[in-house]
N, C-alpha and C positions, 0 to 999 in steps of 0.2 A: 142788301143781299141780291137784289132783283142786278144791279148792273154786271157783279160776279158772275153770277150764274148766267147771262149774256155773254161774256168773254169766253170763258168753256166753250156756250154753245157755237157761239160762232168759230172759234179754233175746232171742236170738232167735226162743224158740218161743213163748213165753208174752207178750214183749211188755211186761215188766217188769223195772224194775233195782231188785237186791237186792245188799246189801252181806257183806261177807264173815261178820260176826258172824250175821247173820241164815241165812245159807247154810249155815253149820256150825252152828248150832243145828239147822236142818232134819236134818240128819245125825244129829247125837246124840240126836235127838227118835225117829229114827228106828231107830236101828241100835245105840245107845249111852244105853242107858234102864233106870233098877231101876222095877221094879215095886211100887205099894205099897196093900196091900189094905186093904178097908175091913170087916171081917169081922160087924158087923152089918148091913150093906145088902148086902155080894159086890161091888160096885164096886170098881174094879182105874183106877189112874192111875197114867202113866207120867211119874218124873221124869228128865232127862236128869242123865248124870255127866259130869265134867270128863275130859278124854283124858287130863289129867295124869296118873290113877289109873292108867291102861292099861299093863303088860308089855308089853313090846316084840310079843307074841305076839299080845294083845290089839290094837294097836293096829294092826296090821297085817290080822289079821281085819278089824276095822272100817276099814280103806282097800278092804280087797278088798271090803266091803257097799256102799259109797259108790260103787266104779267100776262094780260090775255095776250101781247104779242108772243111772249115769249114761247105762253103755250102752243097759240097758232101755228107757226113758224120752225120748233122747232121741236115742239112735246118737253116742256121741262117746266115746271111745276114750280113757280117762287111762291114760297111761305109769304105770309102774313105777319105783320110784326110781332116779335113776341113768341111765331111758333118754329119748331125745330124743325130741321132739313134730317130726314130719318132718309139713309143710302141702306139699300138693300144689297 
């Protein structure tokens, strides 16, 4: 639910439609990245990893990074699994 309710947001705020691969790359770009150093320049670039890797522990961390973005960013409120999106 959490990448849907990104698309909305971001077609409503920003005025742009973005598709689901590209929306969850943003995420793992973000929240969900090994780091990998360049140790004769210090340069540091971030690759994103598959969720697939992710313990259920893990992957749940990274939904909770995803929804505080979401609410940060844009004020919109992703459910928890399990619970219902109530539209007033």
């Amino acid at each position: 639910m959490i990448v849907p309710l990104t698309i909305e947001a971001i077609k409503n705020e920003w005025g742009e439609t973005w598709g689901v691969e590209k929306t969850h790359n943003m995420y793992k770009t973000m929240f969900l990245c090994e780091e990998k150093a360049n140790y004769r320049t210090g340069e540091i670039i971030k690759i994103p990893k598959s969720t697939t890797q992710n313990t259920t522990i893990e992957q749940e961390d990274f939904h909770n990074q995803c929804r505080q973005f979401l609410r940060e960013w844009f004020n919109v409120e992703a459910p928890l699994p399990n619970e219902e999106i109530i539209f007033e």
